[in-house]
C-alpha atoms as an extended CHARMM CRD file, in Angstrom:
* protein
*
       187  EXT
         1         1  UNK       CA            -16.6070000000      161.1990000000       39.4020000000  PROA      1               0.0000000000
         2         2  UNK       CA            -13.1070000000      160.1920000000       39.8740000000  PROA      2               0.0000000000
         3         3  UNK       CA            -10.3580000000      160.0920000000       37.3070000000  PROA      3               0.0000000000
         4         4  UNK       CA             -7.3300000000      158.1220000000       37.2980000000  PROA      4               0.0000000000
         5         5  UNK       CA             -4.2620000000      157.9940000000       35.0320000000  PROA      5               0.0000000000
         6         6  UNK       CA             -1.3210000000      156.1530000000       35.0550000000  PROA      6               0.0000000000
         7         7  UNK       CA              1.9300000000      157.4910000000       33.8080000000  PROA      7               0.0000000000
         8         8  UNK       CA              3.9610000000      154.4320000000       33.1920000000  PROA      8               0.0000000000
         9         9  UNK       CA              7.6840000000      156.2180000000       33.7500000000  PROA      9               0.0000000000
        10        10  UNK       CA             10.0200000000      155.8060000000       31.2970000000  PROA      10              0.0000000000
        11        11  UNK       CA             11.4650000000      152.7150000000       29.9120000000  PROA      11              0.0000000000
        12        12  UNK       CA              9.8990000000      149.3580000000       29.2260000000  PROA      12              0.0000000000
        13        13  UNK       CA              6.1750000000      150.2470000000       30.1260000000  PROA      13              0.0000000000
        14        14  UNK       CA              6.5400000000      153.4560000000       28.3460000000  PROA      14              0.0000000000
        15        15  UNK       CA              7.2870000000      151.7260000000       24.8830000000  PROA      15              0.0000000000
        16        16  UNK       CA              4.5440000000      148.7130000000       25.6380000000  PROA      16              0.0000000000
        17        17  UNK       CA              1.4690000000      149.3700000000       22.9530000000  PROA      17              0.0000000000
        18        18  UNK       CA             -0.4630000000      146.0550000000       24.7030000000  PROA      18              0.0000000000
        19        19  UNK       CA             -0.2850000000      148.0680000000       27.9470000000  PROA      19              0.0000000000
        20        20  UNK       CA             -1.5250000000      151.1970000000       27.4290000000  PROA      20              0.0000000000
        21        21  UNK       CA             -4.4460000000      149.7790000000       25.5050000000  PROA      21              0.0000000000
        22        22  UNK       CA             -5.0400000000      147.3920000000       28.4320000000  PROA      22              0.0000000000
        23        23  UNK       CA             -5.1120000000      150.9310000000       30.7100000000  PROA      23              0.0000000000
        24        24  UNK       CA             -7.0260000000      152.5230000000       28.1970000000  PROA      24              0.0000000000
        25        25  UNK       CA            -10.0470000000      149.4740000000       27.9590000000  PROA      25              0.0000000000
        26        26  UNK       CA             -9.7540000000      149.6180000000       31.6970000000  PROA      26              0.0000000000
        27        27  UNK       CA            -11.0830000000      153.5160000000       31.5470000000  PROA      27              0.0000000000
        28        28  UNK       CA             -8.1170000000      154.8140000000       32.8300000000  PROA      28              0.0000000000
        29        29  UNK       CA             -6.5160000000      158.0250000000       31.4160000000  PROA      29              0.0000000000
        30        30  UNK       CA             -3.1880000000      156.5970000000       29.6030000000  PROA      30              0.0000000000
        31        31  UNK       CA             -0.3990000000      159.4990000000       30.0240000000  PROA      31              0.0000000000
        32        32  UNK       CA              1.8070000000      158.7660000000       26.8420000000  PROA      32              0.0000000000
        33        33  UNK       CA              2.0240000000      158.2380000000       23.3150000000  PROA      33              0.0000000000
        34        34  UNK       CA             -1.4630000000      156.5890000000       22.0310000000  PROA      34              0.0000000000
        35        35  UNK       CA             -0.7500000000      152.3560000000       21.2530000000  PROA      35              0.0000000000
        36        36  UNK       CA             -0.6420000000      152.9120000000       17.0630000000  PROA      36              0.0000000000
        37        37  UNK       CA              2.3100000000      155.7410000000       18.0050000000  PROA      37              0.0000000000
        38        38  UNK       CA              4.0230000000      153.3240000000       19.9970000000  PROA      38              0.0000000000
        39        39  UNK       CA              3.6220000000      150.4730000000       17.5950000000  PROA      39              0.0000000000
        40        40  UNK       CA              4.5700000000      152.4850000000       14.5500000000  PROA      40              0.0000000000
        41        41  UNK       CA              7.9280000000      153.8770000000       16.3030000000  PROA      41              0.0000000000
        42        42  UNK       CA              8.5050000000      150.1350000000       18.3940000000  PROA      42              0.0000000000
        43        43  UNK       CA             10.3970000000      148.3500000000       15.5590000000  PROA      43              0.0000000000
        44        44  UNK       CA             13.6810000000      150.9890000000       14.0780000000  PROA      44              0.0000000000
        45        45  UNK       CA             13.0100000000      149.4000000000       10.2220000000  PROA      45              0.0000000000
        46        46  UNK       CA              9.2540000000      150.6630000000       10.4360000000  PROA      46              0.0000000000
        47        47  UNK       CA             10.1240000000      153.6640000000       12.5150000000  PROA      47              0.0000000000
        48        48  UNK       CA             12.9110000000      154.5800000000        9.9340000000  PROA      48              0.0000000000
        49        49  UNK       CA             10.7690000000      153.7000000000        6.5470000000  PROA      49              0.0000000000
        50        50  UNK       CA              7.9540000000      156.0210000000        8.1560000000  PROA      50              0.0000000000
        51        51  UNK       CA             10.0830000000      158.7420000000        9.1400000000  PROA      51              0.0000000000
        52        52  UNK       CA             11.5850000000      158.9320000000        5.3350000000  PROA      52              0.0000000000
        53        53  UNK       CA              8.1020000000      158.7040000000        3.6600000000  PROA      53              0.0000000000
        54        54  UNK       CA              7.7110000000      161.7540000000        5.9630000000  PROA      54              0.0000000000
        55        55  UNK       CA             10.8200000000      163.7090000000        4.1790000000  PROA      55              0.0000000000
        56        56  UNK       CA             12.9480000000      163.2890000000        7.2510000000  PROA      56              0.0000000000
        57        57  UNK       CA             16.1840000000      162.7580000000        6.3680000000  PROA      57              0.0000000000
        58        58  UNK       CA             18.1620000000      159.4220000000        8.5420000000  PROA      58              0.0000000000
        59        59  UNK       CA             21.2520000000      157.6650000000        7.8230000000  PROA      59              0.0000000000
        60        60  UNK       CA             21.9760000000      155.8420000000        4.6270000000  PROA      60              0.0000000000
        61        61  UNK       CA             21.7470000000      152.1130000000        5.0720000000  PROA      61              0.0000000000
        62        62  UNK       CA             19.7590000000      148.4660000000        4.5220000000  PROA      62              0.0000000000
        63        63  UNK       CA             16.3690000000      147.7620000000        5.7750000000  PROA      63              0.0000000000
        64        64  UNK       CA             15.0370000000      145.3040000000        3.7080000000  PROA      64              0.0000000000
        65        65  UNK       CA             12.8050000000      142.3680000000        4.1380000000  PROA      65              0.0000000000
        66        66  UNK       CA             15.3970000000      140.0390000000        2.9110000000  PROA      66              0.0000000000
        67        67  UNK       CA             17.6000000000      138.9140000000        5.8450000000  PROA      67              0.0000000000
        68        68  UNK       CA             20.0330000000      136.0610000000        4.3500000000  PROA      68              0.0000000000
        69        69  UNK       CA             23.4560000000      136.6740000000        4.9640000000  PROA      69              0.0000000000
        70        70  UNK       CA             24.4070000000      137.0490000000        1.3540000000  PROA      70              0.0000000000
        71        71  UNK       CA             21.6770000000      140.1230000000        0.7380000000  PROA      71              0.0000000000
        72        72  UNK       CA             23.0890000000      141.4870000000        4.5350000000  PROA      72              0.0000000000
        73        73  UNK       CA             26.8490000000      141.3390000000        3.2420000000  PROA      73              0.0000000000
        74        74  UNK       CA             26.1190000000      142.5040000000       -0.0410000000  PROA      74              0.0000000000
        75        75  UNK       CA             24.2370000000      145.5820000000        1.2090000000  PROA      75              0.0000000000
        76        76  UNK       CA             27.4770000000      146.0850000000        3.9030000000  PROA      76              0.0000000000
        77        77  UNK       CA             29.6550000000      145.9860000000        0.8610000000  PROA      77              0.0000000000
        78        78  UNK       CA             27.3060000000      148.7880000000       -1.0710000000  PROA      78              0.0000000000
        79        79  UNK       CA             27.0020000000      150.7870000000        1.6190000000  PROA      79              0.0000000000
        80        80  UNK       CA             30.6810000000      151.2610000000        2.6750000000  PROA      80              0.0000000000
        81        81  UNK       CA             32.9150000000      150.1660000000        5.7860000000  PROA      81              0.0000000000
        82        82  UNK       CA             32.5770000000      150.3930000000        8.4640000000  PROA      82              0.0000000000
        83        83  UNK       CA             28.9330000000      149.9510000000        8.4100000000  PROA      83              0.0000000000
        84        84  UNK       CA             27.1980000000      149.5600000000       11.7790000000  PROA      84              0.0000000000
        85        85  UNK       CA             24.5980000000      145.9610000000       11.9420000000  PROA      85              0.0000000000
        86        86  UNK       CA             21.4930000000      147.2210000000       14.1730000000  PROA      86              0.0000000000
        87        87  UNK       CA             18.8640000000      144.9510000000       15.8280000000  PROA      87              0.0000000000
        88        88  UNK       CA             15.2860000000      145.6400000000       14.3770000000  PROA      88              0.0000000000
        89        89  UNK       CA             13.6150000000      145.2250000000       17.6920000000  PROA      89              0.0000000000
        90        90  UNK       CA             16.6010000000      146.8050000000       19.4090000000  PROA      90              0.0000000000
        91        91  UNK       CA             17.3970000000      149.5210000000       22.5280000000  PROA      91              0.0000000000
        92        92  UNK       CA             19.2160000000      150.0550000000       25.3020000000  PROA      92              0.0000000000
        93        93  UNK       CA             22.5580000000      149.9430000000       23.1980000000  PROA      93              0.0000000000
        94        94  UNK       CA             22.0730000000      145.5870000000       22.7690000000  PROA      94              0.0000000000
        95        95  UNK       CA             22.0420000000      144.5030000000       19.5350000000  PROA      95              0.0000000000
        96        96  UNK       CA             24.6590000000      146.8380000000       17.8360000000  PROA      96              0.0000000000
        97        97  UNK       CA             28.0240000000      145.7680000000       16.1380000000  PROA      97              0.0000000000
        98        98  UNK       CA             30.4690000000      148.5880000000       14.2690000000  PROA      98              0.0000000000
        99        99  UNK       CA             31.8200000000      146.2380000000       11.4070000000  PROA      99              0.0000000000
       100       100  UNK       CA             34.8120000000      147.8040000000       10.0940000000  PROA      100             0.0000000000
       101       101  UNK       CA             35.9640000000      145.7690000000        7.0920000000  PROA      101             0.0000000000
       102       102  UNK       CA             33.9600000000      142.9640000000        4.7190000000  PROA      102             0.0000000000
       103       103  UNK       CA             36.1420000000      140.1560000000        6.4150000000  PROA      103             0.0000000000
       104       104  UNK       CA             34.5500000000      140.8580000000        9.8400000000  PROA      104             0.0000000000
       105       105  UNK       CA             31.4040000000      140.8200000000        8.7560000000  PROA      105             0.0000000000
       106       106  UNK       CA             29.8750000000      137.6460000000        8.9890000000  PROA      106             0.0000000000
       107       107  UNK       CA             30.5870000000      137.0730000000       13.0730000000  PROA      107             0.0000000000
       108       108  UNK       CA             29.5630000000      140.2980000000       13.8110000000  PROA      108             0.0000000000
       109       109  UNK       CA             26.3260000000      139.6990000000       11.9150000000  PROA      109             0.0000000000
       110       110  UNK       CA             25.9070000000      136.3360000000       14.1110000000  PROA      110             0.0000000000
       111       111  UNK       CA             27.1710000000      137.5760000000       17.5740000000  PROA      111             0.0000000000
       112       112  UNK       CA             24.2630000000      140.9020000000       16.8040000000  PROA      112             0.0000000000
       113       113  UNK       CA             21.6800000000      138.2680000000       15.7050000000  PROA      113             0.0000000000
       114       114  UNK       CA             22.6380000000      135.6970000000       18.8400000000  PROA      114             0.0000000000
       115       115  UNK       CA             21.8630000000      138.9160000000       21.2520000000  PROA      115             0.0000000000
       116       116  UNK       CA             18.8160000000      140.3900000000       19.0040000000  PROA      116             0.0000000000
       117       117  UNK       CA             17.0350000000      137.1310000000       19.9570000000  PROA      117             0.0000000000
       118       118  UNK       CA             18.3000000000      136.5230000000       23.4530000000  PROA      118             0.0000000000
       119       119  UNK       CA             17.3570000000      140.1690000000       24.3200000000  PROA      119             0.0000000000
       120       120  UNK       CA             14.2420000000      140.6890000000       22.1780000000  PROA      120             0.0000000000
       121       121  UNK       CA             13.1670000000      137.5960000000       20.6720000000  PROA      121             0.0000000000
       122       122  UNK       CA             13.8410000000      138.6590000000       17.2720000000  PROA      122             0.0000000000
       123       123  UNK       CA             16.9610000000      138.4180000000       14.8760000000  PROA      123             0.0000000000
       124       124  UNK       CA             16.0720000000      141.0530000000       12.5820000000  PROA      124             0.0000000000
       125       125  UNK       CA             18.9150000000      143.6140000000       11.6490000000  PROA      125             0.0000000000
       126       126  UNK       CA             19.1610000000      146.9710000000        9.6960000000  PROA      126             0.0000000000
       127       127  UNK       CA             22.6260000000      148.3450000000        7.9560000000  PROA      127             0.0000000000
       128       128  UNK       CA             23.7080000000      151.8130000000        8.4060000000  PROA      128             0.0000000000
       129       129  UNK       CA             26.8500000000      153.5630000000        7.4440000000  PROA      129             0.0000000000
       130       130  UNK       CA             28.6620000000      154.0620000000       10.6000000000  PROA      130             0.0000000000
       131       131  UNK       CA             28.8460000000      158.1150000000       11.7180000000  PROA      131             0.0000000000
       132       132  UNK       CA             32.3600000000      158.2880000000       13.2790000000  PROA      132             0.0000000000
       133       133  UNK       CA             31.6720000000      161.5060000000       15.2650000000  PROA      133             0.0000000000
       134       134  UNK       CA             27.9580000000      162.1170000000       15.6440000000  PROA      134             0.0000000000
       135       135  UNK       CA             26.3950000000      164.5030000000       17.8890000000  PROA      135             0.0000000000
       136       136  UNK       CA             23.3270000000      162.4680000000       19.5320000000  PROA      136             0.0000000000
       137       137  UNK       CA             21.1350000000      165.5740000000       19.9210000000  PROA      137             0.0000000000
       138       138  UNK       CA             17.2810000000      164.9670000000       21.5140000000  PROA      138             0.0000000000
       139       139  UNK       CA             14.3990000000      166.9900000000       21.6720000000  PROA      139             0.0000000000
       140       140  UNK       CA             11.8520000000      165.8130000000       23.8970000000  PROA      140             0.0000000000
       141       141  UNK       CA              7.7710000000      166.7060000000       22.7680000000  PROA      141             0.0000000000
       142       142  UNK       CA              4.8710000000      166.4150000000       24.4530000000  PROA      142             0.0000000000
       143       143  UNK       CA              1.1170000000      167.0700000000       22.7690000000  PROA      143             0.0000000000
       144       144  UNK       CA             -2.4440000000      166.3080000000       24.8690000000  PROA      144             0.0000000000
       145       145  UNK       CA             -5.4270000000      165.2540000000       23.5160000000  PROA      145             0.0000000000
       146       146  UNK       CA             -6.4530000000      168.5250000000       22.5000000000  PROA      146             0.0000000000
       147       147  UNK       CA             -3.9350000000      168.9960000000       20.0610000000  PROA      147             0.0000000000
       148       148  UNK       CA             -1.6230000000      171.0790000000       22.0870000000  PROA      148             0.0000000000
       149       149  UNK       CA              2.4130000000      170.6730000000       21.3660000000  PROA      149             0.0000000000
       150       150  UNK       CA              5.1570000000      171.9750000000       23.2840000000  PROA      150             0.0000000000
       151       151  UNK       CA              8.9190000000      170.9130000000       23.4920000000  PROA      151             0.0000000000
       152       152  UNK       CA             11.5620000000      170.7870000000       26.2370000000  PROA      152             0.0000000000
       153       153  UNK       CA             14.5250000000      172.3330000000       24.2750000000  PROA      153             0.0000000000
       154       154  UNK       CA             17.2960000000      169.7870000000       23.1110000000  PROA      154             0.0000000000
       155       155  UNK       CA             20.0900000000      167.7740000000       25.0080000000  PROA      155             0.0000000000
       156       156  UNK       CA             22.8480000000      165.9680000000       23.9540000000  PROA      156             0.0000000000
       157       157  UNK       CA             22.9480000000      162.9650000000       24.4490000000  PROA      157             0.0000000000
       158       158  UNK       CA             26.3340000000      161.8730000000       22.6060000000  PROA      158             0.0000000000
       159       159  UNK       CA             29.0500000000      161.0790000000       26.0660000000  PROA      159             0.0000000000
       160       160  UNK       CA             28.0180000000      157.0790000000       25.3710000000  PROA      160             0.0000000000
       161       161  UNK       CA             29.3490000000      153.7590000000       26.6300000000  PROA      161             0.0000000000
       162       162  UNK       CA             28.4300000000      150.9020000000       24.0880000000  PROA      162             0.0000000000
       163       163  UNK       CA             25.9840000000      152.6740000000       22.4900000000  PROA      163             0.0000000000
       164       164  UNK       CA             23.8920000000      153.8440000000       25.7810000000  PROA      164             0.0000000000
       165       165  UNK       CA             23.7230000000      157.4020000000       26.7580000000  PROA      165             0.0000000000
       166       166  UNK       CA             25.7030000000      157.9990000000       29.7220000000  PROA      166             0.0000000000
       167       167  UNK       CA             25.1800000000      161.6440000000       30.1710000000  PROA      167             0.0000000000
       168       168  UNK       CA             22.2450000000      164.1440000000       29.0970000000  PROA      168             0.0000000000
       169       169  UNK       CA             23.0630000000      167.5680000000       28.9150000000  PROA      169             0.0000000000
       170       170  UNK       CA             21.0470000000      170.4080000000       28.1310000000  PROA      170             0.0000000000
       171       171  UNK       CA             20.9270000000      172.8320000000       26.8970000000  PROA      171             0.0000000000
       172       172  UNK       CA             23.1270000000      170.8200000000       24.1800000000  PROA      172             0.0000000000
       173       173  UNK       CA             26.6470000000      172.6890000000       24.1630000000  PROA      173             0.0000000000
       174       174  UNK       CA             27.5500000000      174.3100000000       20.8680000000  PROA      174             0.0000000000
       175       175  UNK       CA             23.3500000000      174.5730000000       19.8670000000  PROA      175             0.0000000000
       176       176  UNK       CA             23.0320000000      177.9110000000       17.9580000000  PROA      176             0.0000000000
       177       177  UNK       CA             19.7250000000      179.1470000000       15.9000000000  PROA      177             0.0000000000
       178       178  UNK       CA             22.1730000000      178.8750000000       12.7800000000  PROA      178             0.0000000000
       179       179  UNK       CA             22.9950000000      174.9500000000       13.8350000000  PROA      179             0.0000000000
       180       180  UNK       CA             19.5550000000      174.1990000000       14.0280000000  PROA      180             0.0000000000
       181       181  UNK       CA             17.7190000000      173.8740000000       11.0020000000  PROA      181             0.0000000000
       182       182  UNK       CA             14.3750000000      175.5790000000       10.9380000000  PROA      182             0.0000000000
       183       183  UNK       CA             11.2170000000      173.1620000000       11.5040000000  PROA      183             0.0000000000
       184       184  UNK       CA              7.3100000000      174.1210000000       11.9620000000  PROA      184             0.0000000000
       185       185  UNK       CA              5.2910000000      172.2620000000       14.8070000000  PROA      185             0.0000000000
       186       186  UNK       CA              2.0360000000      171.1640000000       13.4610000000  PROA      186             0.0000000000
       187       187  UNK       CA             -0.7630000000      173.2080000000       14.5910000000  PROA      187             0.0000000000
């Protein structure tokens, strides 16, 4: 009997639940995250909420239900300038606007909502506090079917040009065991 699997690459197919469930009702072998992964991880405010009710720590900010501009601006103002708006459905560095004092808020909020939907059909925003010199660091994790994980060591991914990754390097300069907080794979 012959198997066949499709590896969809990396980019828009690869983050497509309604694909690899279509492969996966076809009988094909799916190579990637399973659909509910890719679901849970598709939108950044569920992604986020998840990976807190998980213990991880993330970046202080808004990611509430209610998106009027009053509760958006009011949450900027909490949170602190400059506060960075974020498209829900966002990637690819669209849908991002550093906000760097309360006055500037309200067109950046409608210029990041005007490309949210033009680019992914929805408005929906976040808050964070804007990190003024982060370190973009990525581990990359792979785990088959038969629960076995490994990892591919961490790059840095923080050289960016409007908020896309320009350069990948790894291993991630300046990356020592006492940098790196300890973590335990799952067996």
């Amino acid at each position: 009997m012959a198997l066949f699997a499709i590896h969809p690459g990396y980019g828009f197919l690869s983050e497509n639940a309604d694909f690899a469930t279509l492969v996966i009702d076809a009988g094909l072998i799916w190579i990637g995250p399973k659909p509910d992964s890719i679901r849970a991880m598709g939108m950044k405010d569920a992604a986020k909420t998840l990976m807190q009710n998980a213990g991880v720590p993330t970046t202080p900010g808004y990611l509430g239900a209610d998106q009027s501009e009053v509760r958006l601006q009011t949450e900027a103002d909490r949170i602190g300038y400059p506060v960075l708006i974020k498209a829900v459905a966002g990637g690819g560095g669209k849908g991002m606007r550093k906000v760097d004092r309360a006055g500037d808020f309200t067109a950046a909020l409608a210029s990041c909502r005007r490309e949210a939907a033009a680019s992914f059909g929805d408005d929906r925003v976040l808050l964070e506090i804007y990190v003024t010199r982060p370190r973009h660091i990525e581990v990359q994790i792979f785990g088959d079917q038969y629960g076995d994980v490994v990892h591919l060591f961490e790059r840095d991914c923080s050289l960016q040009r409007r908020h896309q990754k320009v350069i990948e390097e790894a291993p991630a300069p300046g990356m020592t065991p006492a940098f790196v907080p300890p973590y335990v794979m799952p067996p």
